[in-house]
Biopython code that builds the backbone (N, CA, C, O; Angstrom):
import numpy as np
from Bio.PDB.StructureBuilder import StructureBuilder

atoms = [
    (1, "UNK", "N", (121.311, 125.329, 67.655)),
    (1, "UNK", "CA", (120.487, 125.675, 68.807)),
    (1, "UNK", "C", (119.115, 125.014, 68.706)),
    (1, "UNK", "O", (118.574, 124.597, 69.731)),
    (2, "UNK", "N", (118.666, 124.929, 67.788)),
    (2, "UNK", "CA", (117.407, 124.402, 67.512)),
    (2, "UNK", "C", (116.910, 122.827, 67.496)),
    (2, "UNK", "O", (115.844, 122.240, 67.679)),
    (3, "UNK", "N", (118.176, 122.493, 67.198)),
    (3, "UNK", "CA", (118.687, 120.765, 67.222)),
    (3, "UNK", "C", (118.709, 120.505, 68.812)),
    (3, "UNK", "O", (118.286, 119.439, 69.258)),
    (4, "UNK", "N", (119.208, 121.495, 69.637)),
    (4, "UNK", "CA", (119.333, 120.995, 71.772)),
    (4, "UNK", "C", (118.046, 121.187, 71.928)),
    (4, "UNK", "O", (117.396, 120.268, 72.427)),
    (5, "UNK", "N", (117.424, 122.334, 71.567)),
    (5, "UNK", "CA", (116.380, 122.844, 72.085)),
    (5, "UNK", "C", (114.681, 121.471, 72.028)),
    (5, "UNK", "O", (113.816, 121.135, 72.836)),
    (6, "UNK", "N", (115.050, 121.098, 70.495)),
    (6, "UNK", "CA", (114.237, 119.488, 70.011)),
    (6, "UNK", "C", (114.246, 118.557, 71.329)),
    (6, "UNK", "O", (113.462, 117.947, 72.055)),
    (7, "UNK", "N", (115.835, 118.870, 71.161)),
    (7, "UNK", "CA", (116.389, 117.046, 72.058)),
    (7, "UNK", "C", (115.760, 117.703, 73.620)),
    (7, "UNK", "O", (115.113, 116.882, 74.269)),
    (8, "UNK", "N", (115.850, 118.535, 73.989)),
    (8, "UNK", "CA", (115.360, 118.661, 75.601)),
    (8, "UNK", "C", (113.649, 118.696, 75.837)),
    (8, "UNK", "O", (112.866, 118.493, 76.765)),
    (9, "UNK", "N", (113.590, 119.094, 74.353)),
    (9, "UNK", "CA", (111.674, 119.400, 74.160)),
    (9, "UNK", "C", (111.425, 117.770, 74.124)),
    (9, "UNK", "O", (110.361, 117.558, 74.705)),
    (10, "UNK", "N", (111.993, 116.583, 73.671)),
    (10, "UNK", "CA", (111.903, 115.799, 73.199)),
    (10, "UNK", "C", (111.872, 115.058, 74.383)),
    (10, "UNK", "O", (110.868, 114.465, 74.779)),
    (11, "UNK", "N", (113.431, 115.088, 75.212)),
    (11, "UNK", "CA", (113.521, 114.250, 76.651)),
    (11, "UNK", "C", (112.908, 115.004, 77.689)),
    (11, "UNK", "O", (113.149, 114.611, 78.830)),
    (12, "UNK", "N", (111.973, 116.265, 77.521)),
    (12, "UNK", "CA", (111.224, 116.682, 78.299)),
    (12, "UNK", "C", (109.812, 115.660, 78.192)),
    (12, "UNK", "O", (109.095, 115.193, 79.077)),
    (13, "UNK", "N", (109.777, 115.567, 76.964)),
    (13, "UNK", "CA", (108.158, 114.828, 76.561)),
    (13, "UNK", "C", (108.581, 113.208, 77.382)),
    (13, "UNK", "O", (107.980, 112.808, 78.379)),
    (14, "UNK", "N", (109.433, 112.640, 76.877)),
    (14, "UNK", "CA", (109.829, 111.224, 77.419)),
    (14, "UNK", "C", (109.277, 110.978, 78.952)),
    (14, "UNK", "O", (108.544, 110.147, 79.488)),
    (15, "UNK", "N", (110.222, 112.460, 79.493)),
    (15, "UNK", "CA", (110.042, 112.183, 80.928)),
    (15, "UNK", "C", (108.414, 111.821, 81.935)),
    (15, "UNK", "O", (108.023, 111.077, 82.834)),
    (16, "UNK", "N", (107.750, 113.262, 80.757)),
    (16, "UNK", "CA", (106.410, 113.163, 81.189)),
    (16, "UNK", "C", (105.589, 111.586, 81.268)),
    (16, "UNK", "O", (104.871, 110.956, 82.044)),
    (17, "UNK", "N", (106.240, 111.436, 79.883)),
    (17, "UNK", "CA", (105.265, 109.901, 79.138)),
    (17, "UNK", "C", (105.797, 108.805, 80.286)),
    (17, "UNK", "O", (105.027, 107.945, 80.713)),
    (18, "UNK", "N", (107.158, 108.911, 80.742)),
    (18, "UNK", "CA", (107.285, 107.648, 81.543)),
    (18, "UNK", "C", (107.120, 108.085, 83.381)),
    (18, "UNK", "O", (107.489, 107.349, 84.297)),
    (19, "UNK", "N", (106.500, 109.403, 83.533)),
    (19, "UNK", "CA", (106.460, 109.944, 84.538)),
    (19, "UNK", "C", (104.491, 108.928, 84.792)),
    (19, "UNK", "O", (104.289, 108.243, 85.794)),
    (20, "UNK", "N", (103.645, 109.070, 83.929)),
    (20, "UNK", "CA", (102.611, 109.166, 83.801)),
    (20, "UNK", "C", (102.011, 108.075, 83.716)),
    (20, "UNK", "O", (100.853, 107.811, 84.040)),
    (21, "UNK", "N", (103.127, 107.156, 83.093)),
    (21, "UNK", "CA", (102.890, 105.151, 82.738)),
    (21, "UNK", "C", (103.587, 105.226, 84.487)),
    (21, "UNK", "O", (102.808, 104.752, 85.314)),
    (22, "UNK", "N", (104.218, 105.477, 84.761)),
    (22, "UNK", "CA", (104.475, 104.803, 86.603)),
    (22, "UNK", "C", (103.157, 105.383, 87.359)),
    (22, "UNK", "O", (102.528, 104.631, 88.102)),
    (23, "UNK", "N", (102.737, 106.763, 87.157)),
    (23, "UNK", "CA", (101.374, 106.975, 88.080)),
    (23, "UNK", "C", (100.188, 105.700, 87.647)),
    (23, "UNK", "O", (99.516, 105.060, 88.456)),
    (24, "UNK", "N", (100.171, 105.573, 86.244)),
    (24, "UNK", "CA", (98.732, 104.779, 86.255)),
    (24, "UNK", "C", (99.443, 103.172, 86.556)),
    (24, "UNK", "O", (98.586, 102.362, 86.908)),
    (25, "UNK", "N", (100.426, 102.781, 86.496)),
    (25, "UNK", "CA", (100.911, 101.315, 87.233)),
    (25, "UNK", "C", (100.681, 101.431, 88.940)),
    (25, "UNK", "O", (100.157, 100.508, 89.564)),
    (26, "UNK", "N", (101.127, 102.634, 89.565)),
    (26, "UNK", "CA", (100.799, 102.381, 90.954)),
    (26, "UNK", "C", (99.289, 102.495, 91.142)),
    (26, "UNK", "O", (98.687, 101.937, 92.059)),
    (27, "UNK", "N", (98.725, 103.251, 90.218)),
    (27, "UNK", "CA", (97.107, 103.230, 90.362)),
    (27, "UNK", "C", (96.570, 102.133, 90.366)),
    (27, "UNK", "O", (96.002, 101.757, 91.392)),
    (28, "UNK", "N", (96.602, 101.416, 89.347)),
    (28, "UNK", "CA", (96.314, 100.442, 88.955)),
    (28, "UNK", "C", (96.679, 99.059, 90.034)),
    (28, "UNK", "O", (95.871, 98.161, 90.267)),
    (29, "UNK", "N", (98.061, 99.138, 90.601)),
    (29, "UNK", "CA", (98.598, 98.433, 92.016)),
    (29, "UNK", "C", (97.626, 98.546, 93.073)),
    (29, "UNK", "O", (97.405, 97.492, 93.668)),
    (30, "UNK", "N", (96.928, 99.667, 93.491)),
    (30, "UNK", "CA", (96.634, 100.222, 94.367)),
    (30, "UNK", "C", (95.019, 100.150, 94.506)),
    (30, "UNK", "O", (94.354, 100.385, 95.515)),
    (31, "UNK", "N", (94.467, 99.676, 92.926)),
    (31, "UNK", "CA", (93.189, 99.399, 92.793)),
    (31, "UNK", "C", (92.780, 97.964, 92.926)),
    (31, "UNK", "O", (91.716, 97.431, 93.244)),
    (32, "UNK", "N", (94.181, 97.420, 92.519)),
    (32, "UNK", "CA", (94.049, 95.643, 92.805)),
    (32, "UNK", "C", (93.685, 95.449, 94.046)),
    (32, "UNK", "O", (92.651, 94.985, 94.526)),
    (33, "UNK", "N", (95.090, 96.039, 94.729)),
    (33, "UNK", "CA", (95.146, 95.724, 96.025)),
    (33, "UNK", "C", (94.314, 96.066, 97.472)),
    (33, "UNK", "O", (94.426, 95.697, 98.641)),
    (34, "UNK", "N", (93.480, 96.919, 96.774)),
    (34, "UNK", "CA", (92.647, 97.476, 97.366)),
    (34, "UNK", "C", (91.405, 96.759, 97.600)),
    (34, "UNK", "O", (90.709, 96.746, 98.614)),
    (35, "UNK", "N", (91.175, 95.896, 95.982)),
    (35, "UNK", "CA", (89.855, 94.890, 95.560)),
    (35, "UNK", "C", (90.113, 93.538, 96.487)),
    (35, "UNK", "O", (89.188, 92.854, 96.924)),
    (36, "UNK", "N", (91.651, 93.238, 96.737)),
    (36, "UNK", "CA", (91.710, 92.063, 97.437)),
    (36, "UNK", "C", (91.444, 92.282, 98.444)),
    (36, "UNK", "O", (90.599, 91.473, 98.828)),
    (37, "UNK", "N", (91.784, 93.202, 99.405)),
    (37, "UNK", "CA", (91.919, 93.180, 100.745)),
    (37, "UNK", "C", (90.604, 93.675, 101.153)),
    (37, "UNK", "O", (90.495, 93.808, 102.372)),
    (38, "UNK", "N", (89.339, 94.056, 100.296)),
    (38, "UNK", "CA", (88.283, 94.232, 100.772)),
    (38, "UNK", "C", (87.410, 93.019, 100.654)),
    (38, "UNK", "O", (86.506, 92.955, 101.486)),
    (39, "UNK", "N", (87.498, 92.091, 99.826)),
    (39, "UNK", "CA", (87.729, 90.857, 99.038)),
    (39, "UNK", "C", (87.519, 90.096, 100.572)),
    (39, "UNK", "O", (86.424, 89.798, 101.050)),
    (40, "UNK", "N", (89.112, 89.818, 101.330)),
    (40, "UNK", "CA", (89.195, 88.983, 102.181)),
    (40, "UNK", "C", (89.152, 89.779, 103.692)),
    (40, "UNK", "O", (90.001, 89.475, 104.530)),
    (41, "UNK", "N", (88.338, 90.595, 103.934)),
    (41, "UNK", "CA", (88.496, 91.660, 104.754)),
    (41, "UNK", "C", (86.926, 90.869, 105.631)),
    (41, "UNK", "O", (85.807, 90.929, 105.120)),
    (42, "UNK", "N", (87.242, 90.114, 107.120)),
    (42, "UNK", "CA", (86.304, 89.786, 107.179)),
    (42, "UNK", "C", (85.170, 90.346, 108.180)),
    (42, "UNK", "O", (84.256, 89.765, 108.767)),
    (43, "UNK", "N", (85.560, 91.645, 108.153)),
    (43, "UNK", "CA", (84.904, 92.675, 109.074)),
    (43, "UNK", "C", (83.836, 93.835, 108.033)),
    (43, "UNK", "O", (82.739, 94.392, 108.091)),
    (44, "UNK", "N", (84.770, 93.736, 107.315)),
    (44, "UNK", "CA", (84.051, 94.462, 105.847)),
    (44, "UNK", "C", (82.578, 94.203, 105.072)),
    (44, "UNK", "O", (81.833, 95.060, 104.597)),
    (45, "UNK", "N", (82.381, 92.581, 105.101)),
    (45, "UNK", "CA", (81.619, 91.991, 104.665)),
    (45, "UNK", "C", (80.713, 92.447, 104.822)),
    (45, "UNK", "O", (80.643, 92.916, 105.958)),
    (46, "UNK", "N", (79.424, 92.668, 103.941)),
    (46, "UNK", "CA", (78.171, 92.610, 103.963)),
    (46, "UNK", "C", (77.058, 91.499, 104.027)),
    (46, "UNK", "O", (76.845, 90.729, 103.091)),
    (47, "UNK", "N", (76.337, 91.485, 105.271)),
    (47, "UNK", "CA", (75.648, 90.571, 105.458)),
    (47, "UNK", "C", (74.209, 90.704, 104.949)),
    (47, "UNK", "O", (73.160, 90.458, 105.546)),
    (48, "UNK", "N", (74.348, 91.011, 104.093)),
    (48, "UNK", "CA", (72.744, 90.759, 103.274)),
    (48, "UNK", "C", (72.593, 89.415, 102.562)),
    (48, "UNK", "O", (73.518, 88.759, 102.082)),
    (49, "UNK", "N", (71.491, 89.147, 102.562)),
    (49, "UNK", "CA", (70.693, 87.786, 101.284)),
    (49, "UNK", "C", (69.949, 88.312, 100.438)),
    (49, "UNK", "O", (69.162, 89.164, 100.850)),
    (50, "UNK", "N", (69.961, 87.975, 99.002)),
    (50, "UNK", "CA", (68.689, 88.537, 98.545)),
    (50, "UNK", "C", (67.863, 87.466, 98.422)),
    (50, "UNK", "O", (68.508, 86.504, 98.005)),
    (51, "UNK", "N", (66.516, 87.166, 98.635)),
    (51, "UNK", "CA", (65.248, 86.362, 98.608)),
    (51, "UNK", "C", (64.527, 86.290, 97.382)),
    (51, "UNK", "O", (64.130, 87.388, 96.993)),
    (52, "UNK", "N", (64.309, 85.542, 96.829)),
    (52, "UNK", "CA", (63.205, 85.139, 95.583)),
    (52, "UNK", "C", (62.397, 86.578, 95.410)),
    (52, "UNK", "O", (62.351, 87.076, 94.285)),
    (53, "UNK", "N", (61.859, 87.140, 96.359)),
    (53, "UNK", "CA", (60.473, 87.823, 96.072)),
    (53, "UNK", "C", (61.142, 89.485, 95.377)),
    (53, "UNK", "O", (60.464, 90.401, 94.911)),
    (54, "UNK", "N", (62.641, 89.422, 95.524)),
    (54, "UNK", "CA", (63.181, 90.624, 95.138)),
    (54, "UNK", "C", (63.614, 91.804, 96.243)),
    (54, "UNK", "O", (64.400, 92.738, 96.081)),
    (55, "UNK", "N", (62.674, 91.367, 97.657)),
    (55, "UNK", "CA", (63.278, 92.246, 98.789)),
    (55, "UNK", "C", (64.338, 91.682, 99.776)),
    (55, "UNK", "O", (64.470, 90.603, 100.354)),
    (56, "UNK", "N", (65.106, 92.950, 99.734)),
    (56, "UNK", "CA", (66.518, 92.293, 100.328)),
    (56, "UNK", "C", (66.572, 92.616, 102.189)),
    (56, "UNK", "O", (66.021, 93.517, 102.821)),
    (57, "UNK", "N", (67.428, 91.524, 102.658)),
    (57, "UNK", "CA", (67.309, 91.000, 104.062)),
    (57, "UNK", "C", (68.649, 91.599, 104.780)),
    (57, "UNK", "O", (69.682, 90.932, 104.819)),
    (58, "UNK", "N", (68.566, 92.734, 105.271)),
    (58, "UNK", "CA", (70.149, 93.346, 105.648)),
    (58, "UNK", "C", (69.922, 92.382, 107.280)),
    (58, "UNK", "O", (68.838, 92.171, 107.825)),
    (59, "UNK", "N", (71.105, 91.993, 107.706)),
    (59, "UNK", "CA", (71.406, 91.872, 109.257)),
    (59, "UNK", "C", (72.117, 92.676, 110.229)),
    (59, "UNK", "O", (73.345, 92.747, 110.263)),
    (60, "UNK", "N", (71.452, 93.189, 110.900)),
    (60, "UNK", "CA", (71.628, 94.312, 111.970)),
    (60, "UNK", "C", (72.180, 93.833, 113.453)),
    (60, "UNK", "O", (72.469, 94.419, 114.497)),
    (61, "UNK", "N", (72.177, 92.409, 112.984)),
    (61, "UNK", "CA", (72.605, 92.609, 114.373)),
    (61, "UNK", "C", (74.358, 91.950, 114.610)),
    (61, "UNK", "O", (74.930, 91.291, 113.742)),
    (62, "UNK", "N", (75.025, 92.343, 116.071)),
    (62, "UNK", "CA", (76.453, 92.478, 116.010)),
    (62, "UNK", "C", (76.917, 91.345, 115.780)),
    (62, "UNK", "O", (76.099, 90.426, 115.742)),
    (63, "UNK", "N", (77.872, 91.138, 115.629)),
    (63, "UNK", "CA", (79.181, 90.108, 115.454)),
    (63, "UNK", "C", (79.149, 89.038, 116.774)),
    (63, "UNK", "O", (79.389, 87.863, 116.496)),
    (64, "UNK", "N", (78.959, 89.264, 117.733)),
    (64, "UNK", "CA", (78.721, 88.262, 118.716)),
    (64, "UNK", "C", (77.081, 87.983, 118.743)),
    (64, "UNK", "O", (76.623, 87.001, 119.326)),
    (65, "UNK", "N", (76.583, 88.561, 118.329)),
    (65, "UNK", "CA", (75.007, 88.036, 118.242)),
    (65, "UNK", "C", (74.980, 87.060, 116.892)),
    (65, "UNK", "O", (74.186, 86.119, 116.879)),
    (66, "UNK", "N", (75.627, 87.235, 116.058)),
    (66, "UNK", "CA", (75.532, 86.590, 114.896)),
    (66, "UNK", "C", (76.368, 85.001, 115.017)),
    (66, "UNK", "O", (76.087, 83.913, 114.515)),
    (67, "UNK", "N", (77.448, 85.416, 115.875)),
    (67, "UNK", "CA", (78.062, 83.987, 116.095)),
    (67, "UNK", "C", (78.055, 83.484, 117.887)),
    (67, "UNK", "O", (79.035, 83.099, 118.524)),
    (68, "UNK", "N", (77.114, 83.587, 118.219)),
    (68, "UNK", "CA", (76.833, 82.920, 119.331)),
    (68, "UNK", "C", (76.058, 81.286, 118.838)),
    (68, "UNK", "O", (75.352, 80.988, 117.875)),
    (69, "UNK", "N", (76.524, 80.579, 119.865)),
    (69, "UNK", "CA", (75.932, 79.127, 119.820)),
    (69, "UNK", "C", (74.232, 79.441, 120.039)),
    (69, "UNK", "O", (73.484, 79.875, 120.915)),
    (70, "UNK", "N", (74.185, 79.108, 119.144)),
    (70, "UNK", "CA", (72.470, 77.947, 119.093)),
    (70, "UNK", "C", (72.690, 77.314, 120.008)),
    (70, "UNK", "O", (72.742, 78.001, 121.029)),
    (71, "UNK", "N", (72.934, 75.781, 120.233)),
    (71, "UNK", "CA", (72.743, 74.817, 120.828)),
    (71, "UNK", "C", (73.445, 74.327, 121.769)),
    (71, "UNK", "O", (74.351, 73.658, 121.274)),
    (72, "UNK", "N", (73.485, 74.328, 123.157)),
    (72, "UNK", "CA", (73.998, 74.077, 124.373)),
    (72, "UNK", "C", (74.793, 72.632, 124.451)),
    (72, "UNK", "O", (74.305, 71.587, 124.021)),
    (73, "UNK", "N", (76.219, 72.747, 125.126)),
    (73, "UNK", "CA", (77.090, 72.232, 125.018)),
    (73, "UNK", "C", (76.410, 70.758, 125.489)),
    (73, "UNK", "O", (76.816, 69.653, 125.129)),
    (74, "UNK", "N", (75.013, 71.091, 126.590)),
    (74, "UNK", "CA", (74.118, 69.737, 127.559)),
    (74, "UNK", "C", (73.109, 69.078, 126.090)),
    (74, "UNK", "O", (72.546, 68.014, 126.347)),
    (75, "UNK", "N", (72.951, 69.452, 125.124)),
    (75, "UNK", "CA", (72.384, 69.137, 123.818)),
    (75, "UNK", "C", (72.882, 68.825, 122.657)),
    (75, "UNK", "O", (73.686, 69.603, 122.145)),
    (76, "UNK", "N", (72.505, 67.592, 121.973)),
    (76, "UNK", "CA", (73.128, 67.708, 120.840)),
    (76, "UNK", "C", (72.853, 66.082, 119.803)),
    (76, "UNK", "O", (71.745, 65.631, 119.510)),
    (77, "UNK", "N", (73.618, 65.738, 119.586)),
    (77, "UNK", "CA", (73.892, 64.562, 118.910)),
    (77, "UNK", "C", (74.376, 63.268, 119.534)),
    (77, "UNK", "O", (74.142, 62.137, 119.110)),
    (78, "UNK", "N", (75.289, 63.693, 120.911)),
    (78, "UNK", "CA", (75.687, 62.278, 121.611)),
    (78, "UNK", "C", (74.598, 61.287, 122.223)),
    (78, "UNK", "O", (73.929, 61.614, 123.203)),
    (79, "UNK", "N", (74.472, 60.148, 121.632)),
    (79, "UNK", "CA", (73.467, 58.792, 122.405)),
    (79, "UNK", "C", (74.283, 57.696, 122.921)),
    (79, "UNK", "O", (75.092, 56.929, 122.400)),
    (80, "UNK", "N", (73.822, 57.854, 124.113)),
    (80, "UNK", "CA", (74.424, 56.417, 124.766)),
    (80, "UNK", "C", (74.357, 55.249, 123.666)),
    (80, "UNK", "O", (73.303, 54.997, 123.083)),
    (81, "UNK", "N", (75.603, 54.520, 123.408)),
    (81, "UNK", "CA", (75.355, 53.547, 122.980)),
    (81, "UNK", "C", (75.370, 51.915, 123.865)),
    (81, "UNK", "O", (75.941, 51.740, 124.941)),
    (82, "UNK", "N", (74.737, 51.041, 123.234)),
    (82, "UNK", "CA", (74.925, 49.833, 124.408)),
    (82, "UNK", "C", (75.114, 48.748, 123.247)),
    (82, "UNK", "O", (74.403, 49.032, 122.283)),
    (83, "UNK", "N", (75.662, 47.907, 123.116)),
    (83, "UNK", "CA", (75.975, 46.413, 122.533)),
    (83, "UNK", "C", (74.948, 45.557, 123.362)),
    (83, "UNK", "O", (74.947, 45.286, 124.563)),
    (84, "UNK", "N", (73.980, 45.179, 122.251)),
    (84, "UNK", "CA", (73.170, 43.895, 122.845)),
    (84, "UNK", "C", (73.141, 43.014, 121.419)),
    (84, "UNK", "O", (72.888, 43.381, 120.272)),
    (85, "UNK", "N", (73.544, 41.557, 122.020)),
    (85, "UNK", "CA", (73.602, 40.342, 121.462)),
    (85, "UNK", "C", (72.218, 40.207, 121.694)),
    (85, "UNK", "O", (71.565, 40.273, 122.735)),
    (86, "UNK", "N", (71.708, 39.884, 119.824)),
    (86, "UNK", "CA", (70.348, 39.754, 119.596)),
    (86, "UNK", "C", (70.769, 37.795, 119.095)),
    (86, "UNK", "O", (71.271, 37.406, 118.040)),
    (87, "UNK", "N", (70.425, 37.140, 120.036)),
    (87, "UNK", "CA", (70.486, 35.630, 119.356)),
    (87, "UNK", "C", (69.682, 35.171, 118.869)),
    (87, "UNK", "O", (69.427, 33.971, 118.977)),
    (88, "UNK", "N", (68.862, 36.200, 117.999)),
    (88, "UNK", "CA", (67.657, 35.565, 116.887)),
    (88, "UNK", "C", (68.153, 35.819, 115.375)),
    (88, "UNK", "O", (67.491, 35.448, 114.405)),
    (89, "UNK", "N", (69.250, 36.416, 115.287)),
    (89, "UNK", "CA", (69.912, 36.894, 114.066)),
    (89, "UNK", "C", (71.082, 36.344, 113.635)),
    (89, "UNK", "O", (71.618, 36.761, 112.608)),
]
sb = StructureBuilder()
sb.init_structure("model")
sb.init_model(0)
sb.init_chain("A")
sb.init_seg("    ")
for serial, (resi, resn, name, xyz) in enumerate(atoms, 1):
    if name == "N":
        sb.init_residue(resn, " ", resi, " ")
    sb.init_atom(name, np.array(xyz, "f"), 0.0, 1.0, " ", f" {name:<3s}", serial, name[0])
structure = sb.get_structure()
């Protein structure tokens, strides 16, 4: 009697020990996966800078204020170009 009573005290303990290694593996799953997806989460992000002087620069303002164009589609970089034959060169 004392010999079943071991073996069930025994595969009672097992069960716990491999009950307890699967909780901290999904924990552990669940902490990864958690780090990535806040990681690449691009709503999540924090838009602060920190500056040389040590005070930090939060941005308050929304998501379409932040990515609106600067510079008007009538402005920019395009210059007429023209080909002129310089016959001193």
């Amino acid at each position: 009697m004392t010999f079943i009573a071991f073996l069930l005290k025994f595969a009672f303990f097992i069960f716990i020990a491999f009950l307890a290694i699967l909780v901290w593996i999904a924990f552990s799953f669940y902490r990864q996966l958690t780090r990535v997806r806040r990681q690449f989460d691009p709503f999540a992000q924090q838009q602060e800078r920190k500056e040389d002087a040590g005070s930090t620069v939060i941005d308050k303002r929304t998501a379409e204020q932040r990515n609106r164009k600067v510079i008007p589609d009538s402005e920019g970089e395009y210059v007429d170009f023209t080909e002129v034959d310089d016959p001193g060169r």
